[in-house]
PyMOL Python script that loads the backbone (N, CA, C, O; Angstrom):
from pymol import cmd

cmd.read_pdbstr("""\
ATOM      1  N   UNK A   1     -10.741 -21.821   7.853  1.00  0.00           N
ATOM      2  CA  UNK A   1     -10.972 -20.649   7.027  1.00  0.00           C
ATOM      3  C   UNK A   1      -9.635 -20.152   6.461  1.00  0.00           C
ATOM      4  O   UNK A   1      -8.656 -20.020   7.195  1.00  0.00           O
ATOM      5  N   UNK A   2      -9.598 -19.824   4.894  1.00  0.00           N
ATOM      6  CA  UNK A   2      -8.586 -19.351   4.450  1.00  0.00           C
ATOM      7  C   UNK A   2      -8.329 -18.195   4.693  1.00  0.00           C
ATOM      8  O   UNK A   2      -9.387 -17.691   5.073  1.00  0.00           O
ATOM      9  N   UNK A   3      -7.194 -17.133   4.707  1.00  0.00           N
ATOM     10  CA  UNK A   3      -7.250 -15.361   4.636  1.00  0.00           C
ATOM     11  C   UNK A   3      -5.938 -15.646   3.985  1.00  0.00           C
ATOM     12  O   UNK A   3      -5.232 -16.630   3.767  1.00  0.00           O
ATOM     13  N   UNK A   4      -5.912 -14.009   3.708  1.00  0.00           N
ATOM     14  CA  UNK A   4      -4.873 -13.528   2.379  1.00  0.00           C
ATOM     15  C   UNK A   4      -4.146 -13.180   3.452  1.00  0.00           C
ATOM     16  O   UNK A   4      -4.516 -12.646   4.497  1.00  0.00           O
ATOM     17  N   UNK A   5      -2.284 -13.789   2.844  1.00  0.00           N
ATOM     18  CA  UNK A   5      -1.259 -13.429   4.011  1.00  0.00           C
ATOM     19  C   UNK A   5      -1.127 -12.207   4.289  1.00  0.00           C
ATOM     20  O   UNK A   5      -2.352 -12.294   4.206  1.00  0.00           O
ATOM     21  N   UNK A   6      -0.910 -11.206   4.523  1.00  0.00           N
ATOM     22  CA  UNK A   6      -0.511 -10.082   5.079  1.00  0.00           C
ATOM     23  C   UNK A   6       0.933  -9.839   4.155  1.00  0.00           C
ATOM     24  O   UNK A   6       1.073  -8.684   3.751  1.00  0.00           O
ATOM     25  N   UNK A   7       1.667 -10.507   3.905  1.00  0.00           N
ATOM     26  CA  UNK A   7       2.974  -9.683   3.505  1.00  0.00           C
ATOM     27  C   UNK A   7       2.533  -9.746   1.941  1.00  0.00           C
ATOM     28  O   UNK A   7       3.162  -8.966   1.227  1.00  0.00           O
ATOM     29  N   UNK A   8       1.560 -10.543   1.297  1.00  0.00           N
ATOM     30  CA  UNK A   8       1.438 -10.121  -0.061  1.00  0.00           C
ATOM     31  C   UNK A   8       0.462  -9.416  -0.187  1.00  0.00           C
ATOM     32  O   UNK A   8       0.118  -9.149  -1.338  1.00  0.00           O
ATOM     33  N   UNK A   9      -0.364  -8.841   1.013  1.00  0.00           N
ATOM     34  CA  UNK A   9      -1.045  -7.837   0.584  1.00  0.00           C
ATOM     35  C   UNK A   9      -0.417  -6.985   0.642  1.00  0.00           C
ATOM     36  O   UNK A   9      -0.716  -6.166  -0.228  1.00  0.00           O
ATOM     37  N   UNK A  10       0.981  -6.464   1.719  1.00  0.00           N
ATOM     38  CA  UNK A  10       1.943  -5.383   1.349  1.00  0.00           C
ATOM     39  C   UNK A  10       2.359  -5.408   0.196  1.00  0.00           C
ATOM     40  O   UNK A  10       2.369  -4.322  -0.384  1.00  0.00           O
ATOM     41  N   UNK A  11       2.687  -6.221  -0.307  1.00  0.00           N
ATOM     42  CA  UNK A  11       3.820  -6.556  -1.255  1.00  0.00           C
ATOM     43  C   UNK A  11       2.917  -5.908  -2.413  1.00  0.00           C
ATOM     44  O   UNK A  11       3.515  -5.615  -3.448  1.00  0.00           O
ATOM     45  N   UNK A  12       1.209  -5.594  -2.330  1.00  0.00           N
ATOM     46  CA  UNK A  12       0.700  -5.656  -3.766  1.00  0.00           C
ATOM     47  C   UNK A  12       0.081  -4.240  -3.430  1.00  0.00           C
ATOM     48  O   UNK A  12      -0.621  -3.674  -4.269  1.00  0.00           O
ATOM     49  N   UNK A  13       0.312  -3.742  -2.353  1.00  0.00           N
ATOM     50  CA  UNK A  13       0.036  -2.528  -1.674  1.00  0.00           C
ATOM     51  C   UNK A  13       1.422  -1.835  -2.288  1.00  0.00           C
ATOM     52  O   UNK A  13       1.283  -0.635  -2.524  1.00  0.00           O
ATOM     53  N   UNK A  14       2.873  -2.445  -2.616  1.00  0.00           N
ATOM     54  CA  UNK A  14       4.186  -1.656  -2.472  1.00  0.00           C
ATOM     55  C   UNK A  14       4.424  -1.219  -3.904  1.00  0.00           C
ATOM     56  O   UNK A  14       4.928  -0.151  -4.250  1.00  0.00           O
ATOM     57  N   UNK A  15       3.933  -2.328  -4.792  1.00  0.00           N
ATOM     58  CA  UNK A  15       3.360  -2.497  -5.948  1.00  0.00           C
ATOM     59  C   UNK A  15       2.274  -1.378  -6.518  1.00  0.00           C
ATOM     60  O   UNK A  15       2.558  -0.745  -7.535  1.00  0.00           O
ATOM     61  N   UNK A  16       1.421  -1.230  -6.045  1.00  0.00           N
ATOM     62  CA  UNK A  16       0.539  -0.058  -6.824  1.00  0.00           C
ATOM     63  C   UNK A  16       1.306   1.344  -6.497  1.00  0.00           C
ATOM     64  O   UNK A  16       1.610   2.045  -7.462  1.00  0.00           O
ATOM     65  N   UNK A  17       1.607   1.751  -5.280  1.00  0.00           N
ATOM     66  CA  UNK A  17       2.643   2.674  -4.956  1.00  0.00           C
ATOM     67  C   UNK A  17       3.893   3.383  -6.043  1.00  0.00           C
ATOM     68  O   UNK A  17       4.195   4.441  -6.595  1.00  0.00           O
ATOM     69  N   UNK A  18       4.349   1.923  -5.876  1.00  0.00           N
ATOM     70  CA  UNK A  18       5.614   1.953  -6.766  1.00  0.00           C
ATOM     71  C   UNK A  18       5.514   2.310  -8.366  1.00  0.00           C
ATOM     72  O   UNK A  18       6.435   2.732  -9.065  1.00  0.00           O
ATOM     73  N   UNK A  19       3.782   1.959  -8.885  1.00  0.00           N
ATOM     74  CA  UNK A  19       3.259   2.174 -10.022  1.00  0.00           C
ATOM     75  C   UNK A  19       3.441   3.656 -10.470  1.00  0.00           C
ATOM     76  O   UNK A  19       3.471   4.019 -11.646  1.00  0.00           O
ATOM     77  N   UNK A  20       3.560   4.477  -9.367  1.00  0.00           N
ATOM     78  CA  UNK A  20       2.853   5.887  -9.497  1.00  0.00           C
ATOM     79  C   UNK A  20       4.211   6.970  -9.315  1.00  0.00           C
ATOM     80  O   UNK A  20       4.020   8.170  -9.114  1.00  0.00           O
ATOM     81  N   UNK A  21       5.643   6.356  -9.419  1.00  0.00           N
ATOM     82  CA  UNK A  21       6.950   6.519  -9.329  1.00  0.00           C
ATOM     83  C   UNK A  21       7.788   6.336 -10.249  1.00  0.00           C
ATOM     84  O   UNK A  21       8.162   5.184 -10.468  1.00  0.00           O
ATOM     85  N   UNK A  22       8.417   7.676 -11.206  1.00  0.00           N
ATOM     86  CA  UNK A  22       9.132   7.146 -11.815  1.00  0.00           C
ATOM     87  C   UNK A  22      10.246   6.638 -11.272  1.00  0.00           C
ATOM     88  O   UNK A  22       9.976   5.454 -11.476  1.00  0.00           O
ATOM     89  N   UNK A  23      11.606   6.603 -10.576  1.00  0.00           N
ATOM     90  CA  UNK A  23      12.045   5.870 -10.139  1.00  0.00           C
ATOM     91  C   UNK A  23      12.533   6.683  -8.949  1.00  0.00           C
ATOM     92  O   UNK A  23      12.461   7.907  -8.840  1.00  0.00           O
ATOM     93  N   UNK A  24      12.988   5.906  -8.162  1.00  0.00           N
ATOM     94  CA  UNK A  24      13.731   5.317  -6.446  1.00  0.00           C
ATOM     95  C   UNK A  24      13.608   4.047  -6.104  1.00  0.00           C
ATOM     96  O   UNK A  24      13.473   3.067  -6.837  1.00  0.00           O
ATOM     97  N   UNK A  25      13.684   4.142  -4.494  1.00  0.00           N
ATOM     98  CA  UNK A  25      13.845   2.986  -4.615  1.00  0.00           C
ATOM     99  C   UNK A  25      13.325   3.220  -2.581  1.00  0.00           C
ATOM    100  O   UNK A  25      13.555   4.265  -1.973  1.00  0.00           O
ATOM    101  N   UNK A  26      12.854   2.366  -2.141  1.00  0.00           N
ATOM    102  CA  UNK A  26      11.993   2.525  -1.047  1.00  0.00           C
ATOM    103  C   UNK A  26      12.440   2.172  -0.087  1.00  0.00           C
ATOM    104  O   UNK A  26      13.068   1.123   0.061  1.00  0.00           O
ATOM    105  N   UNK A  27      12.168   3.079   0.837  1.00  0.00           N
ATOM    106  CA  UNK A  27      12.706   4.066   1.783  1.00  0.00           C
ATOM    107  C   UNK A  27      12.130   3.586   3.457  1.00  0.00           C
ATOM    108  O   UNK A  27      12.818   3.554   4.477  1.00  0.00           O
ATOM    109  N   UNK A  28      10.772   3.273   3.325  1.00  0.00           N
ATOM    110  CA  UNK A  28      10.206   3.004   4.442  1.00  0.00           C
ATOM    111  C   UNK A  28       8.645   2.452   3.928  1.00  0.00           C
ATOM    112  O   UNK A  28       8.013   2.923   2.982  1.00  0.00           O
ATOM    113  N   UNK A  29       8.210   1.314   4.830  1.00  0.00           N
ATOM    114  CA  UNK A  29       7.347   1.510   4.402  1.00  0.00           C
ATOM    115  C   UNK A  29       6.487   0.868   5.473  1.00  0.00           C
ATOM    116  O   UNK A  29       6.739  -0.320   5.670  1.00  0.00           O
ATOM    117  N   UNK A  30       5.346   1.507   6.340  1.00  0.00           N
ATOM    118  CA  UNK A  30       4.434   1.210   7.467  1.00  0.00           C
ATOM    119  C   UNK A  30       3.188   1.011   6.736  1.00  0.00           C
ATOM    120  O   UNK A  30       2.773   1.606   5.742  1.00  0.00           O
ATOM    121  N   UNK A  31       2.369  -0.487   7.804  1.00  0.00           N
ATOM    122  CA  UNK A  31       1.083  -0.395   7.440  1.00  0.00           C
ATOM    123  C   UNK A  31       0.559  -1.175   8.657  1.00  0.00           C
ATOM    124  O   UNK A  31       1.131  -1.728   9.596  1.00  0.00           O
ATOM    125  N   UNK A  32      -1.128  -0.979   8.205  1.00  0.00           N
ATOM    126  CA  UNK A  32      -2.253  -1.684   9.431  1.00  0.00           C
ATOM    127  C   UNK A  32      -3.287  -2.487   8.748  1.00  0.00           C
ATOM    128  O   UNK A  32      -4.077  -2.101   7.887  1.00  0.00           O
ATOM    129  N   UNK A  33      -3.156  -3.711   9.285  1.00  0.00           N
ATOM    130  CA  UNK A  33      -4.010  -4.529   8.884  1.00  0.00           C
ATOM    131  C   UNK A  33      -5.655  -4.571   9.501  1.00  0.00           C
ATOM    132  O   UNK A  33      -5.725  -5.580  10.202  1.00  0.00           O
ATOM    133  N   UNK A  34      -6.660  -4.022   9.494  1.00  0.00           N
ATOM    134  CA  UNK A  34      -7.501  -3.760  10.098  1.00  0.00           C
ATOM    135  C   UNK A  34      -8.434  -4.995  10.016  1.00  0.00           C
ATOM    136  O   UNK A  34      -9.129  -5.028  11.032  1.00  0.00           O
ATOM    137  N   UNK A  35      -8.577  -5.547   9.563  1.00  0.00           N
ATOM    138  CA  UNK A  35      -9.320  -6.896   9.676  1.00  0.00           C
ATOM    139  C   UNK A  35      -8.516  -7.938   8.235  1.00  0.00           C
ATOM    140  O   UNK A  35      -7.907  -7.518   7.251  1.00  0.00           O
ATOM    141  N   UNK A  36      -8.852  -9.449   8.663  1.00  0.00           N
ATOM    142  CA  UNK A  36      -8.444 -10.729   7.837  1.00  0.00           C
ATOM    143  C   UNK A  36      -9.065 -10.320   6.561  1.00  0.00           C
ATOM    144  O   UNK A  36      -9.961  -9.478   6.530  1.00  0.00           O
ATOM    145  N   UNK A  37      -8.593 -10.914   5.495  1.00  0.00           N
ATOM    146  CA  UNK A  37      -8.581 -11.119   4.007  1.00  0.00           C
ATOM    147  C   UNK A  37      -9.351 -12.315   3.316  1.00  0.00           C
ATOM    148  O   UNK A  37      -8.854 -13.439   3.239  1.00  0.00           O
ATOM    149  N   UNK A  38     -10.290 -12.075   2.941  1.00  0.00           N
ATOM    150  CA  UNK A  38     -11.162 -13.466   1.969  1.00  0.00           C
ATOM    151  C   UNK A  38      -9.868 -14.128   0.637  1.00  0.00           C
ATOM    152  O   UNK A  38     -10.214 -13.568  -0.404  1.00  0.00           O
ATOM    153  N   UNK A  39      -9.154 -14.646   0.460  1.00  0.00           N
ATOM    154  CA  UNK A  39      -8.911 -15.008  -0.336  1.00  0.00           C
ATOM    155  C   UNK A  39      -9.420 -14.372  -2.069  1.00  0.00           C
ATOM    156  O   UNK A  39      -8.914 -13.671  -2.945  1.00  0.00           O
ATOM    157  N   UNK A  40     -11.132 -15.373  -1.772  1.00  0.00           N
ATOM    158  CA  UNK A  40     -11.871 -15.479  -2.836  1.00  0.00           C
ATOM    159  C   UNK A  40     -12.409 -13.904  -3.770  1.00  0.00           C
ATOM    160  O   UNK A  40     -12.823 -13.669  -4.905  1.00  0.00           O
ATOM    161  N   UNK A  41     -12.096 -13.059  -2.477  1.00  0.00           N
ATOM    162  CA  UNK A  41     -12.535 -11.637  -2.932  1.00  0.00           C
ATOM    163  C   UNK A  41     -11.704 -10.594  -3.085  1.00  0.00           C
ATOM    164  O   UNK A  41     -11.659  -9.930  -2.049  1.00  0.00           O
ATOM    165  N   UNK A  42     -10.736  -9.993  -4.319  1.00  0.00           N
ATOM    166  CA  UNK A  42     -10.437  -9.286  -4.911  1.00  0.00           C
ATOM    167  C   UNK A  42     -10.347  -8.027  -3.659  1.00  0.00           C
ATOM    168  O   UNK A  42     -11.185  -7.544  -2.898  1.00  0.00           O
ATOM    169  N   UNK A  43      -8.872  -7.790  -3.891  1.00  0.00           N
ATOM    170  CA  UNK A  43      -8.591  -6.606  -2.998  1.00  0.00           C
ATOM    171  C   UNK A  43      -8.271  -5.541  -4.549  1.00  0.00           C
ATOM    172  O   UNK A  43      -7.844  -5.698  -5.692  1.00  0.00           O
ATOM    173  N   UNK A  44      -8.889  -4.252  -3.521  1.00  0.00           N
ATOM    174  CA  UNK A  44      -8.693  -2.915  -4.573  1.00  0.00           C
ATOM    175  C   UNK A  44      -7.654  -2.224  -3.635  1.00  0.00           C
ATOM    176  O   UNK A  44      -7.526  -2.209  -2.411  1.00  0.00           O
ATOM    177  N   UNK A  45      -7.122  -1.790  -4.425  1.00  0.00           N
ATOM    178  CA  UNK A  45      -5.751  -0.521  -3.884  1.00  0.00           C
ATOM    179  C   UNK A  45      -6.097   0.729  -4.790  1.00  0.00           C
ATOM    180  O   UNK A  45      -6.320   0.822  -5.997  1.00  0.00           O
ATOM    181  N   UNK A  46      -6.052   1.820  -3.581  1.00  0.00           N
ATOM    182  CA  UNK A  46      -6.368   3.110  -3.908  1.00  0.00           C
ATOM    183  C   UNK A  46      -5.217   3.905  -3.457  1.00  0.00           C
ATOM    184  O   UNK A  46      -5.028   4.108  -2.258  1.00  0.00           O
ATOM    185  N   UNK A  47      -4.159   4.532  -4.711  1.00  0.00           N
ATOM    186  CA  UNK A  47      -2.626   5.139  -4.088  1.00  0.00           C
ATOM    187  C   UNK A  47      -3.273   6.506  -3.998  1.00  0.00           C
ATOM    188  O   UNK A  47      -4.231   6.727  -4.738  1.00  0.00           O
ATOM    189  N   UNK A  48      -2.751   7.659  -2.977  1.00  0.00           N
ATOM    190  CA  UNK A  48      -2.585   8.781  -2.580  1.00  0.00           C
ATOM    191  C   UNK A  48      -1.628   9.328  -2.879  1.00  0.00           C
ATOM    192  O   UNK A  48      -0.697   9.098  -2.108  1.00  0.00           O
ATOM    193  N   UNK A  49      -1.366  10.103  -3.832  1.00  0.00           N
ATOM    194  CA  UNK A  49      -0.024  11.071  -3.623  1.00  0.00           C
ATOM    195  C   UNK A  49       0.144  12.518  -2.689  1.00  0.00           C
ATOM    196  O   UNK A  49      -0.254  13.682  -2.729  1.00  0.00           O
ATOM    197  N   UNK A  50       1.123  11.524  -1.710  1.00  0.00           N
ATOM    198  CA  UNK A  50       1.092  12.683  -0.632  1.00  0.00           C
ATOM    199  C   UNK A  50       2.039  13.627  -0.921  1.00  0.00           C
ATOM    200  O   UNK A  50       1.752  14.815  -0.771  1.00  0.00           O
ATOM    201  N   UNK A  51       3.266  13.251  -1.366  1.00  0.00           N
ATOM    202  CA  UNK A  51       4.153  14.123  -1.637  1.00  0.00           C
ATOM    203  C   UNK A  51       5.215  13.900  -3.126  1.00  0.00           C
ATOM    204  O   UNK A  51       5.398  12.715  -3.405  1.00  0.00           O
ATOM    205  N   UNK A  52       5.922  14.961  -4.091  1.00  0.00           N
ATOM    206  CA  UNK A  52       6.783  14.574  -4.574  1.00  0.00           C
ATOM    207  C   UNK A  52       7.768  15.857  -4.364  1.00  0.00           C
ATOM    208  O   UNK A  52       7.635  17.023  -4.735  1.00  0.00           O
ATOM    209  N   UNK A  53       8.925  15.134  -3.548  1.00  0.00           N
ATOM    210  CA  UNK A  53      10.121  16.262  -3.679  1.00  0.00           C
ATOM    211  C   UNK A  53      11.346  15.704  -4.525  1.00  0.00           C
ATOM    212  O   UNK A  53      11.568  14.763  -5.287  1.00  0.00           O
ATOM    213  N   UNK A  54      11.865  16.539  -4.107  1.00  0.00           N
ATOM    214  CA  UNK A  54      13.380  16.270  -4.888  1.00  0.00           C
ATOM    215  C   UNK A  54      14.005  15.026  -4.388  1.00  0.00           C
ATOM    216  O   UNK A  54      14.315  14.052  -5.074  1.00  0.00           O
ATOM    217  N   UNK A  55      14.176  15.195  -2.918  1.00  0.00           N
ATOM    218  CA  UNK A  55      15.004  13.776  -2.214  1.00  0.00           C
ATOM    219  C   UNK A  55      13.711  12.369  -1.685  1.00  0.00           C
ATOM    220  O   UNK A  55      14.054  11.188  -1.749  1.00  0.00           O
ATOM    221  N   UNK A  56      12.444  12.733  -1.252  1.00  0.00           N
ATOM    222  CA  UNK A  56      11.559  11.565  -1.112  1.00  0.00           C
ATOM    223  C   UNK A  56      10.237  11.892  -2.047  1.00  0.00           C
ATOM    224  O   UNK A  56       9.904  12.978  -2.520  1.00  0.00           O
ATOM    225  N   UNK A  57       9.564  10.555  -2.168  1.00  0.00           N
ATOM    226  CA  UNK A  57       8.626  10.605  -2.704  1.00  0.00           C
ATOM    227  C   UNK A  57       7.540   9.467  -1.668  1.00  0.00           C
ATOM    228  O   UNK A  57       7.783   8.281  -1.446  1.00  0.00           O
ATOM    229  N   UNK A  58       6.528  10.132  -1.247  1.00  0.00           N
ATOM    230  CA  UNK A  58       5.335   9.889  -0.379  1.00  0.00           C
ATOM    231  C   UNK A  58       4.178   9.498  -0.837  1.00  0.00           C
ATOM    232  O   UNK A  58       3.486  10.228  -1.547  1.00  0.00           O
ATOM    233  N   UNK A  59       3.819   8.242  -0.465  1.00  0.00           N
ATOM    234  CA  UNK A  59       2.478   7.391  -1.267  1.00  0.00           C
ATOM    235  C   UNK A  59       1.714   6.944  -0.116  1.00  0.00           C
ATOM    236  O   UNK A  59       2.309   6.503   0.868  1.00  0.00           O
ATOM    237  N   UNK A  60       0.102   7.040  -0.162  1.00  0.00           N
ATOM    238  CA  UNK A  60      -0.480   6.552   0.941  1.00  0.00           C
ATOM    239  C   UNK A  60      -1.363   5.633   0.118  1.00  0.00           C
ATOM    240  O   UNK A  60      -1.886   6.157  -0.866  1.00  0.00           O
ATOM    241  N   UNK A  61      -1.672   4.100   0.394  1.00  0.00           N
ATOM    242  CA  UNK A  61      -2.445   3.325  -0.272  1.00  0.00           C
ATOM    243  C   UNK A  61      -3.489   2.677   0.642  1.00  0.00           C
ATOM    244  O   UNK A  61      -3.253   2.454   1.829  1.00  0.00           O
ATOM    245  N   UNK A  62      -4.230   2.488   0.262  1.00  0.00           N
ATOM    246  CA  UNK A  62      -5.522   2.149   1.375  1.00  0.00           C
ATOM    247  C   UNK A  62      -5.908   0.649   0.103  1.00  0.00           C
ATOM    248  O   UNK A  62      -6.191   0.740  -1.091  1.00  0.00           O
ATOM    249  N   UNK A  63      -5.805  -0.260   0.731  1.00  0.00           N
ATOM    250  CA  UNK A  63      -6.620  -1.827   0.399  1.00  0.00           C
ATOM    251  C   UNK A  63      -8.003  -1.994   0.841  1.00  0.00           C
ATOM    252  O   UNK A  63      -8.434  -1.859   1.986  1.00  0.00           O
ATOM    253  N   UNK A  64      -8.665  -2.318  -0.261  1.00  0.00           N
ATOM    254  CA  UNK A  64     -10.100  -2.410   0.670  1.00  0.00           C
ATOM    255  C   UNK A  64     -10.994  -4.034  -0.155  1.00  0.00           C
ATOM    256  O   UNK A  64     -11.171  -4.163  -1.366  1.00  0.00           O
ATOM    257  N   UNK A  65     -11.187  -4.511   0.346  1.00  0.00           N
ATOM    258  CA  UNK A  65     -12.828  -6.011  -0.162  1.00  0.00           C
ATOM    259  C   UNK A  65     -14.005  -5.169  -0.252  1.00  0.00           C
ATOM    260  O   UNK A  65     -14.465  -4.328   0.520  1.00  0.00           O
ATOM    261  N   UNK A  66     -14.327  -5.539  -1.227  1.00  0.00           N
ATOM    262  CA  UNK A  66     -15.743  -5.420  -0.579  1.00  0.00           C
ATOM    263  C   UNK A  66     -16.497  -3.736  -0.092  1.00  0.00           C
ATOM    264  O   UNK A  66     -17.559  -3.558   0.505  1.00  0.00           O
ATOM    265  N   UNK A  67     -15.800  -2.992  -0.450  1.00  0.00           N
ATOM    266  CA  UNK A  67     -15.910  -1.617  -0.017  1.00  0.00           C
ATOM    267  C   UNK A  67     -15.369  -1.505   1.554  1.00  0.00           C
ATOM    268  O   UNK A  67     -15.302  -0.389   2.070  1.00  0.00           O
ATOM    269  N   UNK A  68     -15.125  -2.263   2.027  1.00  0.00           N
ATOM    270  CA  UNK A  68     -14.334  -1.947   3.252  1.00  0.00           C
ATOM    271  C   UNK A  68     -13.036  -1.769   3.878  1.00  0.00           C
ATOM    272  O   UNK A  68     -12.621  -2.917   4.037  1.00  0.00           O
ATOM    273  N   UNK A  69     -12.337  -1.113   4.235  1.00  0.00           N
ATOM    274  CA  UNK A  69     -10.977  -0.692   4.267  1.00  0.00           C
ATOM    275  C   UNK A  69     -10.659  -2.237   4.999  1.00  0.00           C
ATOM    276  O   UNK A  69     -11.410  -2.655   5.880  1.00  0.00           O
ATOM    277  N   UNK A  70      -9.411  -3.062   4.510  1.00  0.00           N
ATOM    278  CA  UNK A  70      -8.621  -3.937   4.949  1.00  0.00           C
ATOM    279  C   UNK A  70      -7.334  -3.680   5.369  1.00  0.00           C
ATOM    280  O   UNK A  70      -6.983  -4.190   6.433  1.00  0.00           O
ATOM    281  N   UNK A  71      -6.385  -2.841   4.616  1.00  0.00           N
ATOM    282  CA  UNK A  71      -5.673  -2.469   4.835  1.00  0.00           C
ATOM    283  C   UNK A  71      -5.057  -0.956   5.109  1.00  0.00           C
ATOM    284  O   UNK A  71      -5.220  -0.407   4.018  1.00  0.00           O
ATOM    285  N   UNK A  72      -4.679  -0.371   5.647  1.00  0.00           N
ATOM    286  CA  UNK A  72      -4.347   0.669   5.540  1.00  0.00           C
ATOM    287  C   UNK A  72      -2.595   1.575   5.981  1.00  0.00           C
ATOM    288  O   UNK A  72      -2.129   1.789   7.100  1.00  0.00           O
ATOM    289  N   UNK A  73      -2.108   1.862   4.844  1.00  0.00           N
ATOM    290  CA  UNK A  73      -0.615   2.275   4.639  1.00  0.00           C
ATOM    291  C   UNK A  73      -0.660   3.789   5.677  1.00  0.00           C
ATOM    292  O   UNK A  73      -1.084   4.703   4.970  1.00  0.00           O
ATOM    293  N   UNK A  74      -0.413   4.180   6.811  1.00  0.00           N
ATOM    294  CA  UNK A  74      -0.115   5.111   7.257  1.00  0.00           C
ATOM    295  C   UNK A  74       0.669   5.839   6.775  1.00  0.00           C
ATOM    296  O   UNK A  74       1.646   5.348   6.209  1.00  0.00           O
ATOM    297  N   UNK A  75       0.502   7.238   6.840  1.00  0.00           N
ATOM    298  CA  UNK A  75       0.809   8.363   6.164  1.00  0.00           C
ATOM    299  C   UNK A  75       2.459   9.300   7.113  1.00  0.00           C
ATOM    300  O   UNK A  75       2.427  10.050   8.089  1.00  0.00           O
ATOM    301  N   UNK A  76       3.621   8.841   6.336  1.00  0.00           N
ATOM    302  CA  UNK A  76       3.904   8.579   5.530  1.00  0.00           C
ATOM    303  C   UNK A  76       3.966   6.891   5.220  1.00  0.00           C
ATOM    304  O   UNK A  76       4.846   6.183   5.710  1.00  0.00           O
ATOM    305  N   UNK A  77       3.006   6.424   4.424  1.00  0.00           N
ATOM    306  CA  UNK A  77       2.780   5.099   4.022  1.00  0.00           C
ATOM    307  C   UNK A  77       4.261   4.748   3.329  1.00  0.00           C
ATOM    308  O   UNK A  77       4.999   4.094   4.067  1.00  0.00           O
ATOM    309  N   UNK A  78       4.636   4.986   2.414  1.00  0.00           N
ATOM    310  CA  UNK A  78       5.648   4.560   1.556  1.00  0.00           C
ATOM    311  C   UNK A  78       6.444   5.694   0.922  1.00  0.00           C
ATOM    312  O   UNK A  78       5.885   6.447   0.124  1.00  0.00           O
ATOM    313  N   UNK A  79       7.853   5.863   1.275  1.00  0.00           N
ATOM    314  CA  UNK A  79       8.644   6.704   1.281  1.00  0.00           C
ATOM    315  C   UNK A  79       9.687   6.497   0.537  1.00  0.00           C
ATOM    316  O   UNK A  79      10.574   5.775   0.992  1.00  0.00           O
ATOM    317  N   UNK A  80       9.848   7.148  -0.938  1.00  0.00           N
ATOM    318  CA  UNK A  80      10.846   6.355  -1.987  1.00  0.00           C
ATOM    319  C   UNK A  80      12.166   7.460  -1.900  1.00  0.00           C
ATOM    320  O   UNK A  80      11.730   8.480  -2.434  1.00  0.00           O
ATOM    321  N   UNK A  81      13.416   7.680  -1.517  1.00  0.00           N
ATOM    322  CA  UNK A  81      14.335   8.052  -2.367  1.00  0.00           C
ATOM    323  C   UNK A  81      14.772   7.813  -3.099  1.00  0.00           C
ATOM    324  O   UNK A  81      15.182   6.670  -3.298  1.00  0.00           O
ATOM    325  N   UNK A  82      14.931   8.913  -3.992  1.00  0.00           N
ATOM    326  CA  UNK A  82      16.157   8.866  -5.364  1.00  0.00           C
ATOM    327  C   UNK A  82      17.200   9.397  -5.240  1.00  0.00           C
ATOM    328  O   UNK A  82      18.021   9.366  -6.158  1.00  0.00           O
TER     329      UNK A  82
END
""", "prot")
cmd.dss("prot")
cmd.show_as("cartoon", "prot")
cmd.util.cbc("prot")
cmd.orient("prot")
């Protein structure tokens, strides 16, 4: 059985995040893989804006197949300074 690696689902998890930023540059970034990845089936990323300050900027992204959470970025998920 195939599954989707784990570091490019971060990587496309760090990616939608990073979408929603005008710039920094990243700071931290934690996550949980809650169950394996189909290849064949299209992961959705849903970003959260948790925070924007002056010195960090806070993104929570949740990956999901299928309507079911696959991945999930703990809060603070992704932490950008500028």
């Amino acid at each position: 059985m195939q599954r989707v690696f784990g570091g490019q689902v971060a990587g496309q998890a760090l990616m939608a995040a990073g979408r929603t930023v005008e710039h920094g540059r990243v700071h931290s970034l934690h996550s949980y893989f809650l169950r394996t990845g189909d290849p064949t089936v299209p992961i959705l990323y849903e970003v959260d804006r948790i925070r924007d300050g002056k010195s960090f900027t806070t993104r929570r992204v949740v990956g999901s197949m299928d309507r079911t959470v696959d991945c999930r970025n703990r809060t603070p998920g992704l932490t950008m300074s500028r």
